[in-house]
C-alpha positions in Angstrom: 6.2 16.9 12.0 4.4 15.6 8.7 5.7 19.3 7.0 9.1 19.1 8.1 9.4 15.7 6.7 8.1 16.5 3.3 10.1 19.4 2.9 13.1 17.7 3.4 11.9 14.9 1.3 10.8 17.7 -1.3 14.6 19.4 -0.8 16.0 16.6 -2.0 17.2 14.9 1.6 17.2 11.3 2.8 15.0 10.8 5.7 15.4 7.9 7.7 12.1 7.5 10.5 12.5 5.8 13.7 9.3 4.3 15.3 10.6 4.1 19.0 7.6 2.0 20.7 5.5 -0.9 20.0 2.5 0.4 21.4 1.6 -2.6 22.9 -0.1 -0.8 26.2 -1.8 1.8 24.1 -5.5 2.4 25.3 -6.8 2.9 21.6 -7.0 -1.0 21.0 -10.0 -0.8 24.2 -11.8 1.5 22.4 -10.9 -0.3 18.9 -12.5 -3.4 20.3 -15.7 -2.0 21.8 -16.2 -0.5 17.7 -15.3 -4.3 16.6 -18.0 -5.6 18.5 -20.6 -3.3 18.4 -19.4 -4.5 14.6 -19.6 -8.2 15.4 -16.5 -8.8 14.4 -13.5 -10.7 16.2 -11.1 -8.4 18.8 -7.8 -7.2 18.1 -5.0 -9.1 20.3 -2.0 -7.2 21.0 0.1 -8.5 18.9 -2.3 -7.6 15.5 -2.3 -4.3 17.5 1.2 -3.7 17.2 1.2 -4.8 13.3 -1.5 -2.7 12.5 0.0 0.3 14.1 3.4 -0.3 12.7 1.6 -0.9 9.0 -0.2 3.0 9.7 3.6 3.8 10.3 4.9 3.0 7.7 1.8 3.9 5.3 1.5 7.2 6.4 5.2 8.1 6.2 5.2 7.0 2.3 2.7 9.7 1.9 5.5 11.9 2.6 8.0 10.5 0.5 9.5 8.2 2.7 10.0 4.4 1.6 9.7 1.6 3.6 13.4 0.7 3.6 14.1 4.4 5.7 11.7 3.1 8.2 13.2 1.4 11.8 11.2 0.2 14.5 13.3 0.3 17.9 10.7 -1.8 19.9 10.6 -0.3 23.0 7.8 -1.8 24.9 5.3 -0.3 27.4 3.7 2.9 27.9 6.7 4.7 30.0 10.0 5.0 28.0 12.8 6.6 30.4 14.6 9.2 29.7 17.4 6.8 29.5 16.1 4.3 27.5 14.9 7.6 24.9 18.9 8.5 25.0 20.3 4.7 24.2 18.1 5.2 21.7 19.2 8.2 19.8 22.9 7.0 20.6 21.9 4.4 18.7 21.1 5.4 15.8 23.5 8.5 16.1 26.0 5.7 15.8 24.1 4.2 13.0 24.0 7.7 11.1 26.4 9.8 12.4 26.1 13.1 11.5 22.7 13.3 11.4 20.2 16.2 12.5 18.0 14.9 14.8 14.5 16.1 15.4 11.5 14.7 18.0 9.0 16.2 20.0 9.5 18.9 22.8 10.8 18.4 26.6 8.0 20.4 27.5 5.1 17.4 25.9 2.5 16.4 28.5 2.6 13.1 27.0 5.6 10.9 29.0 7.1 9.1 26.2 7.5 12.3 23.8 9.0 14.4 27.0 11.5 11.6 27.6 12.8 11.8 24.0 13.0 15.4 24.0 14.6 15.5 27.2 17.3 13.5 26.3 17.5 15.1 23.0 18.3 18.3 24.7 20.7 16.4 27.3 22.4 14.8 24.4 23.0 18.0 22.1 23.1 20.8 23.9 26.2 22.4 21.2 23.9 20.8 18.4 21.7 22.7 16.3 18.7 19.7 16.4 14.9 19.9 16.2 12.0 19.5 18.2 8.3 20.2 17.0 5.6 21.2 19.4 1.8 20.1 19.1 -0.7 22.7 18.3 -1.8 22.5 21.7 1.2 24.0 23.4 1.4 26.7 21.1 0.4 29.3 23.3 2.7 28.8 25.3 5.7 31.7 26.2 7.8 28.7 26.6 7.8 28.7 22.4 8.2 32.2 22.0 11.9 32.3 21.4 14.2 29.6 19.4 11.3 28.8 17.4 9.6 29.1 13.8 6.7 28.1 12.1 6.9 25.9 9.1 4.9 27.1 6.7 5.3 25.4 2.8 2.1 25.1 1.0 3.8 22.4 -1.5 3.2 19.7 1.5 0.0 20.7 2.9 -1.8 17.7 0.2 0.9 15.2 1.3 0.6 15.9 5.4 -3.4 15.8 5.2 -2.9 12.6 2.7 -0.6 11.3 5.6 -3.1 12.1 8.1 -6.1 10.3 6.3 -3.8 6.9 6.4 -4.5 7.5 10.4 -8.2 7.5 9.7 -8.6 5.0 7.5 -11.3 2.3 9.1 -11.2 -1.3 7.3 -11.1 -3.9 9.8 -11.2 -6.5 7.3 -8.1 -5.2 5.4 -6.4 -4.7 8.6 -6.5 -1.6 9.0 -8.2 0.0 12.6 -7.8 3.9 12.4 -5.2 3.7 15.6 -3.7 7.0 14.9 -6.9 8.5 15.1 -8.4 6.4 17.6 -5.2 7.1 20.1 -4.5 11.2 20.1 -8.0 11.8 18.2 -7.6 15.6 19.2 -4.4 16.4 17.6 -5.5 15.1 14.0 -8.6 17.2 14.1 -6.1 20.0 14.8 -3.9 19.0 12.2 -6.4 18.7 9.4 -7.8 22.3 10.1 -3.5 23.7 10.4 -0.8 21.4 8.8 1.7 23.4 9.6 4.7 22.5 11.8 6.2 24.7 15.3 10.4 23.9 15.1 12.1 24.9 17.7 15.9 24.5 17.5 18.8 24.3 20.8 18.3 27.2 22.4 21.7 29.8 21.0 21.7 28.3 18.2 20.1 29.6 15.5 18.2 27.4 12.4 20.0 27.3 8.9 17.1 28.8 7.5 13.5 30.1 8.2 10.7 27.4 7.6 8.6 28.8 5.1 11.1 30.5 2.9 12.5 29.5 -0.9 13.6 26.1 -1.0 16.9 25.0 0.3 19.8 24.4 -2.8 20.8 20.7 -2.5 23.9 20.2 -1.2 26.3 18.7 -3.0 27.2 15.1 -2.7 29.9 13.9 -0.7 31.8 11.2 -2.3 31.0 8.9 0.7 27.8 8.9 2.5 27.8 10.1 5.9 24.2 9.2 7.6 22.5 11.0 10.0 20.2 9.4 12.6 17.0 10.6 14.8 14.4 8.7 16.5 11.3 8.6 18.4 8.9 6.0 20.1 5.4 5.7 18.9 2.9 6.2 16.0 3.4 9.8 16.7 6.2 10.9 13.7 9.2 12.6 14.4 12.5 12.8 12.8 13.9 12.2 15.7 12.5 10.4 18.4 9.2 10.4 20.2 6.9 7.5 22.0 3.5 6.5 21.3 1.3 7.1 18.0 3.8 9.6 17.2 5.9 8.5 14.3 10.0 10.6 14.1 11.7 11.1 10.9 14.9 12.5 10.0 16.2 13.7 6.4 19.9 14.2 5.3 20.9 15.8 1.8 21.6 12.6 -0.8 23.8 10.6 -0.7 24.0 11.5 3.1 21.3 9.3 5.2 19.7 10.4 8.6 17.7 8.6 11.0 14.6 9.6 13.0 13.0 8.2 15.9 9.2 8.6 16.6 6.6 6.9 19.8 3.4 7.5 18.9 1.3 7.9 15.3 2.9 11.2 15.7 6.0 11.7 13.0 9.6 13.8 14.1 12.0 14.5 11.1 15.4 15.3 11.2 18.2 16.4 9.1 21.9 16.7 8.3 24.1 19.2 6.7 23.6 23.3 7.1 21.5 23.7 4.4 18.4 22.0 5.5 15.1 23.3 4.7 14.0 24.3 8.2 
């Protein structure tokens, strides 16, 4: 979702990322803690756990263009967000940024917590043109073949792998503990090698525009904002929402906010008016 987001950044839209879950169960601070010892160096509680993953948040998403003050943590604890607790979710940042294009990770994820937000995604807008990006690893799947695009924009390939390193980056004294990496290891070795972004959109609807094509025209500004809203769970980004290491973003032309919603260190975007890149 990196690409979407810095595309939209790059178009000249106001992303607002949603980090749906705290982590707090994640299996990556185990592993984290054997490396700390073998290290001789203190264990990370849960609580430092959930700072340091929430600091890789919000790191990785300024890499992309996205400021801390577009950043919102919905704090959903545990390792098993419902479907309903994805959708009271989205409503509530809908509510926040109404209007907004929201974009998370795919109904058809193996991983619970980025199913459950694009479940209710769907649920919630099934008249709405919205946005959900599939991993790499579900590619080949027919499921994909229709409703779907590759994002393909050279201009962000240095920001996403930029972004990506931030979920590498392995300083224990500075607080920071690789978790990104350490939690879906697989899908950043993926990324590095292909930075590019799967979008698929509500199935009859088609996108505004092809990824990978000229630039979008900024829209113009509406003399009041209208924000848009997205969301997703964990340090995996979307701009939307999604649960673990999966961070969510979502992007709205200026002066018109939207809101994302991510789990993991995995990112979602979203956007709002017509013209968005996507």
């Amino acid at each position: 979702m990196g690409e979407l987001i810095a595309e939209y950044v790059r178009c000249g839209w106001r992303v607002e990322a949603v980090l749906v879950t705290d982590g707090a169960d994640s299996g990556a601070r185990v592993g984290i803690n054997r490396i700390l010892a073998a290290e001789h160096l203190p264990p990370m509680s849960i609580p430092a756990f959930v700072q340091a993953r929430e600091r890789e948040f919000v790191a990785a998403l300024a890499q992309l263009g996205v400021s801390a003050a577009h950043v919102h943590f919905a704090g959903w604890h545990g390792d098993q967000l419902t479907v309903a607790e994805a959708a009271a979710t989205i409503r509530a940042y809908a509510a926040r940024f109404p209007g907004a294009l929201h974009i998370t990770m795919s109904e058809w994820d193996l991983n619970p917590d980025h199913r459950a937000l694009g479940t209710a995604l769907a649920q919630l807008s099934r008249t709405d043109a919205h946005r959900w990006v599939v991993f790499h690893r579900y590619w080949a799947s027919a499921t994909f073949r229709q409703n779907c695009r590759i994002v393909d924009v050279p201009f962000t390939v240095a920001a996403v792998r930029a972004a990506a390193a931030v979920y590498a980056r392995w300083d224990p004294t500075g607080g920071w503990y690789a978790i990104g990496v350490m939690s879906v290891w697989r899908d950043f070795r993926v990324l590095r090698a292909d930075p590019r972004d799967l979008v698929c959109t509500t199935p009859g609807i088609p996108m505004s525009r092809r990824p990978g094509s000229t630039p979008a025209p900024k829209p113009p500004a509406s003399p009041s904002p209208t924000p848009t809203a997205a969301a997703s769970p964990s340090p995996t980004p979307t701009a939307a929402t999604s649960p673990s290491p999966t961070p969510t973003a979502a992007a709205s032309p200026s002066p018109t906010p939207t809101a994302a919603t991510s789990a993991s260190p995995t990112p979602t975007a979203a956007a709002s008016p017509s013209s968005a890149p996507p």
